[in-house]
N, C-alpha and C positions, 0 to 999 in steps of 0.2 A: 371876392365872391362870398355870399352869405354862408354863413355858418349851418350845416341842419340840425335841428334840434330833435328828439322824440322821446318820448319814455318807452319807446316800443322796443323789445331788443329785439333787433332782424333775427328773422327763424326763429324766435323762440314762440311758446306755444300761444301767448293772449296774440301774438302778431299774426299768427298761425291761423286760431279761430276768427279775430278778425275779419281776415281774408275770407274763407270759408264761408261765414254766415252772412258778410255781403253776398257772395257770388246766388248762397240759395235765396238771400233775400231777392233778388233781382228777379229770382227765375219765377219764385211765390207769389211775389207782387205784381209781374206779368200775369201769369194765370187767373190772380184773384180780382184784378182789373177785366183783363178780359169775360172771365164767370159773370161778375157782378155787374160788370157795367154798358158788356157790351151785348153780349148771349139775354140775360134778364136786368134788364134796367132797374136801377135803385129802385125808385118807386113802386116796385111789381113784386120786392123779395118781403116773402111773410114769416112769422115766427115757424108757421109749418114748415114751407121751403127748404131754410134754414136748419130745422130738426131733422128733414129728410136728409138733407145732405149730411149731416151730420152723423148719421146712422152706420152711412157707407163709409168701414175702417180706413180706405183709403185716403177720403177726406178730412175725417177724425185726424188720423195720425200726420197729416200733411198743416193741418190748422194746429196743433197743436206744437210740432216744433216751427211753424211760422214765429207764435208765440214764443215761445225759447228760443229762439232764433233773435227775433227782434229783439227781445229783454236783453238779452246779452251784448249784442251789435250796441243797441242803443247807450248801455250804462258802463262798459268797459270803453265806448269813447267817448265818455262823456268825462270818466272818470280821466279817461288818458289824457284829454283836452284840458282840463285842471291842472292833471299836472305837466303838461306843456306850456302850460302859463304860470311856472313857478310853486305852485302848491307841497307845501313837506310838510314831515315833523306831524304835531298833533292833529292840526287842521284835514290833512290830508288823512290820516287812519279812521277820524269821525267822517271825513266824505268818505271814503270807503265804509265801511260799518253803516251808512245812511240808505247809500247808494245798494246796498249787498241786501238789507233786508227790505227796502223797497221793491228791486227785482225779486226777489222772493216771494214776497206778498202777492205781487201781480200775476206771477207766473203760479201761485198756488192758485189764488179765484179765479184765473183765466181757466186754468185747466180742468179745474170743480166746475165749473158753468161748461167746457166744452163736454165734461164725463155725464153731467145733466143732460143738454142736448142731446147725447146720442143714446139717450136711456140708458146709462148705464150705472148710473146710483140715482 
């Protein structure tokens, strides 16, 4: 029988939010399929729309750890996927340190461009 391999320690806390911000990705990504694509079809959403919705704090706060959400789901398995394929030592702390202020970055303009839309810098 194969061997399992994972950099994930079961229960501990990245294995933890892993879980976690799959499950609210799931649930976000349902919602924002259904909003966007099925209620007002792509073609129909305008910058206004958009700002509206973005106004009402439920929205705001629900798009905004979307974002946090994703960045994280995304680069912690991405990272863990590296190092499931071997990755250590130097190579691996510069993919960390890459990968850490890339999510950074994202999640800082993501969130400035959400605090724009809802007017509120």
């Amino acid at each position: 029988m194969a061997e399992r391999h994972s950099s994930f320690v079961p229960g501990g806390t990245a294995w933890f939010l892993q879980r976690v911000t799959a499950a609210f990705l799931i649930v976000v990504l349902a919602m924002h399929f259904f909003l966007l694509h099925f209620v007002n079809h792509a073609y129909a959403v305008t910058l206004d729309d958009t700002v509206a919705r973005m106004e009402n704090v439920g929205y705001f706060l629900t798009m905004v750890l979307f974002l946090w959400a994703g960045a994280f789901h995304g680069i912690n398995g991405v990272y863990n996927a590296l190092v499931n394929q071997g990755l250590s030592g130097t190579p691996k702390k510069v993919v960390l340190a890459v990968l850490t202020l890339a999510g950074l970055a994202l999640v800082a303009q993501g969130t400035y461009v959400a605090l724009v839309m809802a007017g509120w810098m």
